[in-house]
N, C-alpha and C positions, 0 to 999 in steps of 0.2 A: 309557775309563772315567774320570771324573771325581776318584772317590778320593772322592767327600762335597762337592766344595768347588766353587764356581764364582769363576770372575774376571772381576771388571767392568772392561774390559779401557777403557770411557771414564774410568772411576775413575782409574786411572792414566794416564794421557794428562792428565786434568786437571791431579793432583799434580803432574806433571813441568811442565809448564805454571807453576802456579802458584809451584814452587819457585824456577823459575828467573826467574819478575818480580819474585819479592822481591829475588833477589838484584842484579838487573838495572841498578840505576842505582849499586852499589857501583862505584867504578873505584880499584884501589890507588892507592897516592901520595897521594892527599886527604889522607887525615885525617894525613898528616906533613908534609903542606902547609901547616897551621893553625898551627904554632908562631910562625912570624916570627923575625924577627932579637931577638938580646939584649937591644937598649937598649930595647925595648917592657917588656923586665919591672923594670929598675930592677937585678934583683940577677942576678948569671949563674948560682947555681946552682938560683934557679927555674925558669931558661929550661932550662939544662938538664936537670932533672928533669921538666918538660913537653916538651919533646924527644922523651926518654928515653919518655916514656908516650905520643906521637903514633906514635913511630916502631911501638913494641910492638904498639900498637892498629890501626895499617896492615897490621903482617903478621899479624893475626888476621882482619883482612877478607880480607887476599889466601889466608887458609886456607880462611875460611868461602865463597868463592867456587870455591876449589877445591875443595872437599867436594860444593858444591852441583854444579859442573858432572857428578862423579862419581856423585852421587844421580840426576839429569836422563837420565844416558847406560841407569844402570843401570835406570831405568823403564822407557826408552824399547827396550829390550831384550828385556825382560820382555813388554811389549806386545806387538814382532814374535814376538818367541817363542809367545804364544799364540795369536797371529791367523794364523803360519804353521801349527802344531798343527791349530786346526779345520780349516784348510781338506786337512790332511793327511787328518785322520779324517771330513773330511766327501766326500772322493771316492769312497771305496767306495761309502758309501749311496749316492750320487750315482748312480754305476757298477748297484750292483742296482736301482735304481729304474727305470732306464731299460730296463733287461734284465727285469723284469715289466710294459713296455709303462708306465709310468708318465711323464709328462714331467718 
């Protein structure tokens, strides 16, 4: 029994799909890569204060990448879980159908 609800079990397969090309072309290190050396900025405690905010900003990607993989897994879970479900509650009927001569 259902419970009231159905799940569009390509709905999700899409979302995890889609979740994970946004996050797709993120690769940590980048954006702390963008600082450069000191004598570009003239004063060193700008350089180090943009540093300071490339470095911060990289491990915020390497989170939201990890999140994302974490979101990905758990859809893709979700999905076996109900495609393995039907096919669980669909063998019975299966089962009686064939035992009243049905094919």
């Amino acid at each position: 029994m259902s419970g009231g609800y159905v799940v569009n079990v390509e709905a999700l397969q899409i979302a995890s799909r889609g979740i994970a090309e946004s996050v797709r072309d993120l690769e940590p290190g980048v954006v702390r890569g963008l600082c450069g050396e000191p004598e570009q900025y003239g004063h060193e405690g700008v350089h180090a204060a943009f540093a300071e905010f490339c470095e911060r900003w990289d491990y915020g990607v390497e989170v939201l990448v990890d999140d994302t993989d974490g979101m990905c897994e758990a859809l893709d879970h979700a999905v076996l879980a109900y495609v393995e479900g039907d096919q669980v509650a669909a063998e019975p009927l299966a089962q009686a159908q064939r035992a009243l001569g049905g094919s």
